[in-house]
C-alpha positions in Angstrom: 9.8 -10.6 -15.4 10.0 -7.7 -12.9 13.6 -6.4 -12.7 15.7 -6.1 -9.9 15.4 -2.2 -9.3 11.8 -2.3 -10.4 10.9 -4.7 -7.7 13.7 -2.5 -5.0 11.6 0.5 -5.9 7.9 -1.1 -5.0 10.1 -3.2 -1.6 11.8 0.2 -0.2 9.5 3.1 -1.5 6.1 2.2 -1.4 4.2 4.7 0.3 0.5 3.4 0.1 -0.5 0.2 -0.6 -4.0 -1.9 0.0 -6.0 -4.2 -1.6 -8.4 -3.7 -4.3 -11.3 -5.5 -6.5 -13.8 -7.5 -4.6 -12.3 -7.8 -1.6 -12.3 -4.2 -1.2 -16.3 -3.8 -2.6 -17.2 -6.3 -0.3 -18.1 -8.7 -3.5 -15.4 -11.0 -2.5 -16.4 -14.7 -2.3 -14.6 -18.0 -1.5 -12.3 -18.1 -4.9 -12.1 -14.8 -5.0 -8.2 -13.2 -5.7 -6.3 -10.3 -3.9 -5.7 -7.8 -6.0 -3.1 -5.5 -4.4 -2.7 -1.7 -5.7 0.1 0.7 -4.4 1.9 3.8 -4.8 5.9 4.3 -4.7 8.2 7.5 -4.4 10.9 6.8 -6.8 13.8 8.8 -4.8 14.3 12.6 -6.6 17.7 11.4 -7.7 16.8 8.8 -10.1 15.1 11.6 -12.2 18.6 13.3 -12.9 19.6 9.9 -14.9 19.0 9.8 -18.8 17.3 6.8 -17.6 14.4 7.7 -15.7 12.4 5.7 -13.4 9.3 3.4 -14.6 5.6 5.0 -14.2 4.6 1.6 -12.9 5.5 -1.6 -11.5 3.7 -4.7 -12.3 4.5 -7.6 -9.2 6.4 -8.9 -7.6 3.5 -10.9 -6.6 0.8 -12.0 -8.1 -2.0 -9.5 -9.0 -0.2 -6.6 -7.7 0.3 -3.4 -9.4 2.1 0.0 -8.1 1.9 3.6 -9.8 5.0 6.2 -9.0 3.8 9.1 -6.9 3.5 11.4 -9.8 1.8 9.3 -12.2 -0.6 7.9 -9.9 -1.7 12.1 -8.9 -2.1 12.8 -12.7 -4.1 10.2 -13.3 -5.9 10.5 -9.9 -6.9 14.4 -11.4 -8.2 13.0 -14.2 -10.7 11.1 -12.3 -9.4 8.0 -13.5 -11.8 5.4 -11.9 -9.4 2.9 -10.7 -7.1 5.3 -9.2 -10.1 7.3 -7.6 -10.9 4.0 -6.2 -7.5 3.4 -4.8 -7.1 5.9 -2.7 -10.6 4.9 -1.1 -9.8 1.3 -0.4 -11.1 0.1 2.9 -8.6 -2.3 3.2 -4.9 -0.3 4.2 -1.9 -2.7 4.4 1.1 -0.3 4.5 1.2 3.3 4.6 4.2 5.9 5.2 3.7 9.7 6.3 3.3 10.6 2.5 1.1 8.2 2.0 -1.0 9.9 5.2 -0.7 13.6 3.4 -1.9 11.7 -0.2 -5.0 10.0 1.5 -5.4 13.6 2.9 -5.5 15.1 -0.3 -8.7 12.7 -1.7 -10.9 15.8 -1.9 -8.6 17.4 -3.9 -8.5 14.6 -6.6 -12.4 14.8 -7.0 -14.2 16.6 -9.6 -17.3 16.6 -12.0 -14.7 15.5 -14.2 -15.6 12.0 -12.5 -18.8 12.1 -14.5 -17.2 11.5 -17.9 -14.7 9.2 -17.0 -16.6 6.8 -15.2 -19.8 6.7 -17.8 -17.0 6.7 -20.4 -15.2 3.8 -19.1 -19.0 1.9 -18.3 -19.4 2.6 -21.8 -16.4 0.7 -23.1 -17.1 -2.2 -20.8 -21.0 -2.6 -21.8 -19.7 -2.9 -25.5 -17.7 -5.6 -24.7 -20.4 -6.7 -23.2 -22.5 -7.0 -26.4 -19.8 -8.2 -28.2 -19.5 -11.2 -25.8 -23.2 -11.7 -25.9 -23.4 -11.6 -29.8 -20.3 -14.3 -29.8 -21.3 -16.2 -26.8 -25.3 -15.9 -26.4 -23.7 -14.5 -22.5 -22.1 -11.7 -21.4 -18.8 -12.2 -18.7 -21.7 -12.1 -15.5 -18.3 -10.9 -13.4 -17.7 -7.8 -15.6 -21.7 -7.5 -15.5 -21.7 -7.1 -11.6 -18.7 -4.7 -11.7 -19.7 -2.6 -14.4 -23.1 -1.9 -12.4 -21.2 -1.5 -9.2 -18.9 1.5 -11.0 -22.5 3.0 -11.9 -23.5 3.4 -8.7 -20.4 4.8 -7.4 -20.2 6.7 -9.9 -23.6 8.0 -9.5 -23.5 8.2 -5.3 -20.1 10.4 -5.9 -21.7 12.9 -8.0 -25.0 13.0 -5.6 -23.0 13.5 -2.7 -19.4 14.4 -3.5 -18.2 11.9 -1.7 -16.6 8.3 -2.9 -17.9 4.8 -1.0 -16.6 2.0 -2.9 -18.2 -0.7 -0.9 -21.5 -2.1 -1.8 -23.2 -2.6 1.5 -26.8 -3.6 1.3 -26.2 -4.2 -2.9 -24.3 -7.3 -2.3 -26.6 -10.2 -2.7 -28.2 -8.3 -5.6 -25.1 -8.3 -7.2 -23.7 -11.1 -6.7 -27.0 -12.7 -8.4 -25.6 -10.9 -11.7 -22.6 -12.7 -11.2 -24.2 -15.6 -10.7 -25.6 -15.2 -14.3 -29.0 -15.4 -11.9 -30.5 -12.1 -13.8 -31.3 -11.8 -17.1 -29.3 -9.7 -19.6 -32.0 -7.7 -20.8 -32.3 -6.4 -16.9 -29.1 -6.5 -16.4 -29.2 -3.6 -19.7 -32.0 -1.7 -18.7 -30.2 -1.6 -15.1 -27.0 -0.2 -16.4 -28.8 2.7 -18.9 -31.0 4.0 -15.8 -27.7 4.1 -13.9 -26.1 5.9 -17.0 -28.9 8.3 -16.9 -29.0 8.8 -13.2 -25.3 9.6 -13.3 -26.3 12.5 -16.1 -29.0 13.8 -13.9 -26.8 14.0 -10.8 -23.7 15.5 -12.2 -26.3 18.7 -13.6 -26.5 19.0 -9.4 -23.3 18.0 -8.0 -21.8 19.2 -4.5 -18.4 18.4 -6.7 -16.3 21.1 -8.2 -16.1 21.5 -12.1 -12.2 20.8 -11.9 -9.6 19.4 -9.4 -7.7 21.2 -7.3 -4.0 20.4 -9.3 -2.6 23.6 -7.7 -2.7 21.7 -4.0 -1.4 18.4 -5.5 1.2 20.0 -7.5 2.5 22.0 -4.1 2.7 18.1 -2.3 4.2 16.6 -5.4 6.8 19.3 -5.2 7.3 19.3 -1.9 7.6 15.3 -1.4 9.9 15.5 -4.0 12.3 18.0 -2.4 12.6 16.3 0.7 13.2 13.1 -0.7 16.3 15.2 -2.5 17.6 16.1 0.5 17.0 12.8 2.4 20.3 10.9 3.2 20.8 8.0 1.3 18.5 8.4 -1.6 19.4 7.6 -5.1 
Protein backbone atom coordinates (compact mmCIF):
# COMPACT_ATOMS: atom_id res chain seq x y z
CA UNK A 1 0.00 0.00 0.00
CA UNK A 2 1.12 3.53 -0.96
CA UNK A 3 1.14 5.83 2.07
CA UNK A 4 -0.53 8.87 2.60
CA UNK A 5 2.46 11.35 2.01
CA UNK A 6 3.83 9.09 -0.66
CA UNK A 7 0.73 9.31 -2.70
CA UNK A 8 0.46 13.63 -1.51
CA UNK A 9 4.02 13.85 -2.95
CA UNK A 10 3.20 12.11 -6.65
CA UNK A 11 -0.75 14.28 -6.28
CA UNK A 12 0.85 17.83 -5.48
CA UNK A 13 4.50 17.62 -6.92
CA UNK A 14 4.61 15.87 -9.94
CA UNK A 15 6.38 17.74 -12.48
CA UNK A 16 6.36 15.44 -15.61
CA UNK A 17 4.29 12.68 -16.10
CA UNK A 18 3.26 10.58 -19.47
CA UNK A 19 2.66 7.30 -20.50
CA UNK A 20 5.00 4.70 -21.28
CA UNK A 21 5.37 0.90 -22.80
CA UNK A 22 3.44 0.18 -25.82
CA UNK A 23 1.28 2.77 -26.03
CA UNK A 24 4.11 5.14 -26.21
CA UNK A 25 6.14 2.71 -29.04
CA UNK A 26 3.14 2.66 -30.93
CA UNK A 27 3.05 -1.42 -30.16
CA UNK A 28 -0.12 -0.88 -28.32
CA UNK A 29 -2.97 -3.22 -29.17
CA UNK A 30 -6.53 -3.76 -27.98
CA UNK A 31 -5.58 -5.39 -24.38
CA UNK A 32 -2.83 -3.50 -24.14
CA UNK A 33 -2.21 -1.56 -20.37
CA UNK A 34 -1.19 2.11 -19.65
CA UNK A 35 1.73 2.22 -18.07
CA UNK A 36 2.18 5.72 -16.58
CA UNK A 37 5.84 7.04 -15.63
CA UNK A 38 6.48 10.51 -13.79
CA UNK A 39 8.71 12.59 -12.04
CA UNK A 40 8.06 14.53 -8.59
CA UNK A 41 9.94 17.44 -6.72
CA UNK A 42 9.83 16.46 -3.18
CA UNK A 43 9.77 20.14 -1.54
CA UNK A 44 13.66 21.21 -0.32
CA UNK A 45 12.32 21.08 3.20
CA UNK A 46 11.54 17.48 3.56
CA UNK A 47 15.39 16.83 3.03
CA UNK A 48 16.17 18.74 6.47
CA UNK A 49 14.13 15.69 8.32
CA UNK A 50 16.15 12.61 9.60
CA UNK A 51 13.46 11.14 7.58
CA UNK A 52 14.01 11.86 4.09
CA UNK A 53 11.86 11.60 1.27
CA UNK A 54 11.29 8.25 -0.88
CA UNK A 55 13.45 7.94 -4.30
CA UNK A 56 10.17 6.59 -5.82
CA UNK A 57 6.66 6.17 -5.64
CA UNK A 58 4.90 3.16 -6.85
CA UNK A 59 0.80 4.08 -7.62
CA UNK A 60 -1.61 5.29 -6.67
CA UNK A 61 -2.93 3.75 -9.68
CA UNK A 62 -2.39 0.93 -11.32
CA UNK A 63 0.84 0.57 -13.37
CA UNK A 64 2.13 3.86 -12.42
CA UNK A 65 5.48 4.56 -11.24
CA UNK A 66 7.17 8.13 -10.28
CA UNK A 67 11.05 8.86 -9.59
CA UNK A 68 11.97 12.11 -7.30
CA UNK A 69 13.72 14.79 -9.41
CA UNK A 70 17.09 13.89 -8.25
CA UNK A 71 16.94 10.32 -8.60
CA UNK A 72 15.34 10.27 -11.88
CA UNK A 73 18.65 12.87 -13.28
CA UNK A 74 21.18 10.37 -11.80
CA UNK A 75 19.84 7.62 -13.25
CA UNK A 76 18.87 9.56 -16.52
CA UNK A 77 23.08 10.26 -16.64
CA UNK A 78 23.67 7.00 -16.48
CA UNK A 79 21.84 6.26 -19.53
CA UNK A 80 19.52 4.20 -17.83
CA UNK A 81 17.19 2.96 -20.70
CA UNK A 82 13.93 3.40 -19.15
CA UNK A 83 14.52 6.72 -17.88
CA UNK A 84 16.19 7.81 -21.25
CA UNK A 85 12.93 6.63 -22.62
CA UNK A 86 10.92 8.68 -20.34
CA UNK A 87 11.79 11.76 -20.98
CA UNK A 88 11.15 10.97 -24.74
CA UNK A 89 7.60 9.77 -24.45
CA UNK A 90 5.31 10.94 -27.12
CA UNK A 91 2.53 10.91 -25.03
CA UNK A 92 2.69 14.13 -22.27
CA UNK A 93 -0.19 14.18 -19.69
CA UNK A 94 0.95 16.79 -17.13
CA UNK A 95 3.86 18.90 -17.19
CA UNK A 96 4.91 21.98 -14.85
CA UNK A 97 7.66 24.71 -15.78
CA UNK A 98 10.39 22.32 -14.35
CA UNK A 99 9.18 19.72 -15.98
CA UNK A 100 9.60 22.14 -19.43
CA UNK A 101 13.45 23.10 -18.26
CA UNK A 102 14.03 18.86 -17.62
CA UNK A 103 12.53 17.93 -21.15
CA UNK A 104 14.93 20.83 -22.14
CA UNK A 105 17.82 19.30 -20.73
CA UNK A 106 17.35 15.68 -22.87
CA UNK A 107 20.60 16.36 -24.68
CA UNK A 108 22.36 16.75 -21.78
CA UNK A 109 21.34 13.24 -20.37
CA UNK A 110 22.73 11.55 -23.59
CA UNK A 111 25.99 9.92 -23.91
CA UNK A 112 28.02 6.97 -25.49
CA UNK A 113 27.44 5.76 -22.20
CA UNK A 114 23.96 4.64 -23.76
CA UNK A 115 25.89 1.99 -25.66
CA UNK A 116 26.60 -0.17 -22.59
CA UNK A 117 23.62 0.18 -20.81
CA UNK A 118 21.25 -0.56 -23.34
CA UNK A 119 23.34 -3.82 -24.95
CA UNK A 120 23.81 -4.60 -21.28
CA UNK A 121 20.28 -4.55 -20.23
CA UNK A 122 19.39 -6.56 -23.97
CA UNK A 123 21.76 -8.88 -22.69
CA UNK A 124 20.06 -9.64 -19.42
CA UNK A 125 16.73 -9.94 -21.06
CA UNK A 126 17.93 -12.40 -24.06
CA UNK A 127 19.19 -14.73 -21.07
CA UNK A 128 16.03 -14.91 -19.72
CA UNK A 129 14.99 -15.45 -22.81
CA UNK A 130 16.91 -18.82 -23.10
CA UNK A 131 16.12 -19.75 -19.89
CA UNK A 132 12.38 -19.55 -20.71
CA UNK A 133 12.95 -21.36 -23.99
CA UNK A 134 15.04 -24.19 -22.26
CA UNK A 135 12.01 -24.51 -19.56
CA UNK A 136 9.18 -23.81 -21.82
CA UNK A 137 10.32 -24.96 -25.55
CA UNK A 138 9.12 -20.60 -26.02
CA UNK A 139 10.43 -17.66 -25.10
CA UNK A 140 7.80 -14.66 -23.58
CA UNK A 141 7.07 -13.38 -27.59
CA UNK A 142 6.14 -9.90 -25.68
CA UNK A 143 9.63 -9.52 -24.07
CA UNK A 144 10.96 -10.83 -27.58
CA UNK A 145 9.27 -7.81 -29.52
CA UNK A 146 10.57 -5.34 -26.76
CA UNK A 147 13.87 -6.49 -26.43
CA UNK A 148 14.36 -5.96 -30.35
CA UNK A 149 12.64 -2.73 -30.21
CA UNK A 150 15.42 -1.47 -27.37
CA UNK A 151 18.09 -2.68 -30.09
CA UNK A 152 17.10 -0.54 -32.51
CA UNK A 153 16.73 2.40 -30.38
CA UNK A 154 19.54 1.78 -29.02
CA UNK A 155 21.31 1.45 -32.17
CA UNK A 156 19.34 4.65 -34.13
CA UNK A 157 20.58 6.83 -30.89
CA UNK A 158 24.10 6.10 -31.31
CA UNK A 159 23.85 6.51 -35.36
CA UNK A 160 22.32 9.76 -34.94
CA UNK A 161 22.48 11.05 -31.47
CA UNK A 162 19.23 11.42 -31.17
CA UNK A 163 16.43 9.22 -29.26
CA UNK A 164 12.94 8.10 -31.24
CA UNK A 165 11.16 5.65 -29.21
CA UNK A 166 8.36 4.94 -31.52
CA UNK A 167 8.51 2.23 -34.01
CA UNK A 168 6.97 3.64 -37.01
CA UNK A 169 7.18 1.50 -40.09
CA UNK A 170 8.61 -1.63 -37.57
CA UNK A 171 5.24 -2.22 -36.23
CA UNK A 172 3.67 -5.05 -38.05
CA UNK A 173 7.09 -6.73 -38.07
CA UNK A 174 7.00 -6.59 -34.56
CA UNK A 175 4.07 -7.28 -33.57
CA UNK A 176 4.53 -10.68 -35.71
CA UNK A 177 7.26 -11.48 -32.83
CA UNK A 178 4.71 -11.00 -30.42
CA UNK A 179 2.47 -12.88 -32.11
CA UNK A 180 4.99 -15.86 -31.64
CA UNK A 181 4.49 -15.56 -35.69
CA UNK A 182 8.64 -15.71 -36.15
CA UNK A 183 10.69 -18.26 -35.25
CA UNK A 184 13.11 -18.09 -32.36
CA UNK A 185 16.11 -18.90 -34.16
CA UNK A 186 15.31 -15.49 -36.26
CA UNK A 187 14.12 -13.88 -33.69
CA UNK A 188 18.20 -14.71 -32.27
CA UNK A 189 19.99 -14.04 -35.21
CA UNK A 190 17.88 -10.60 -35.30
CA UNK A 191 18.81 -9.52 -31.89
CA UNK A 192 22.90 -10.41 -32.28
CA UNK A 193 23.01 -8.29 -35.68
CA UNK A 194 21.32 -5.54 -33.75
CA UNK A 195 23.91 -6.17 -30.81
CA UNK A 196 26.57 -5.90 -33.40
CA UNK A 197 25.22 -2.91 -35.18
CA UNK A 198 24.93 -1.12 -31.89
CA UNK A 199 29.00 -1.88 -31.48
CA UNK A 200 29.68 -0.69 -34.94
CA UNK A 201 27.77 2.58 -34.48
CA UNK A 202 28.81 3.70 -31.05
CA UNK A 203 32.90 3.44 -32.72
CA UNK A 204 31.09 6.53 -34.86
CA UNK A 205 28.79 8.27 -32.69
CA UNK A 206 27.59 12.13 -33.08
CA UNK A 207 27.16 11.42 -29.02
CA UNK A 208 29.61 12.63 -26.47
CA UNK A 209 31.78 10.15 -24.49
CA UNK A 210 30.02 11.42 -21.10
CA UNK A 211 27.00 13.46 -19.99
CA UNK A 212 26.92 16.77 -19.33
CA UNK A 213 26.22 16.35 -15.14
CA UNK A 214 27.79 19.86 -14.68
CA UNK A 215 24.38 21.48 -16.56
CA UNK A 216 22.04 19.02 -14.68
CA UNK A 217 23.68 19.43 -11.45
CA UNK A 218 23.35 23.60 -11.97
CA UNK A 219 19.15 22.78 -12.62
CA UNK A 220 19.05 20.31 -9.85
CA UNK A 221 20.46 22.98 -7.67
CA UNK A 222 18.73 25.59 -8.74
CA UNK A 223 15.08 23.79 -8.65
CA UNK A 224 15.94 22.90 -5.44
CA UNK A 225 16.57 26.44 -4.05
CA UNK A 226 13.51 27.86 -5.36
CA UNK A 227 11.45 25.31 -4.05
CA UNK A 228 13.22 26.37 -0.53
CA UNK A 229 12.15 29.66 -0.81
CA UNK A 230 8.65 28.91 -2.18
CA UNK A 231 5.84 29.69 0.28
CA UNK A 232 4.20 26.88 1.66
CA UNK A 233 6.56 24.09 1.04
CA UNK A 234 7.38 21.50 3.48
Amino acid sequence: MISADAEALVRDHTVYSCVMGSRAFGLATDGSDTDRRGVFLAPTPLFWRFDKPPTHVEGPAEEQFSWELERFCELALRANPNVLECLHSPLVEHIDAVGHELLSLRGAFLSRLAHQTFVRYALGQHRKLEADVRQYGAPRWKHAMHLLRLLTSGRDLLRTGELVIEVGPAREELLAVKRGEVPWSEVERRMSRLAEENDEAAEHSPLPLRPDRARVEDFLIRTRRASALSPGHG
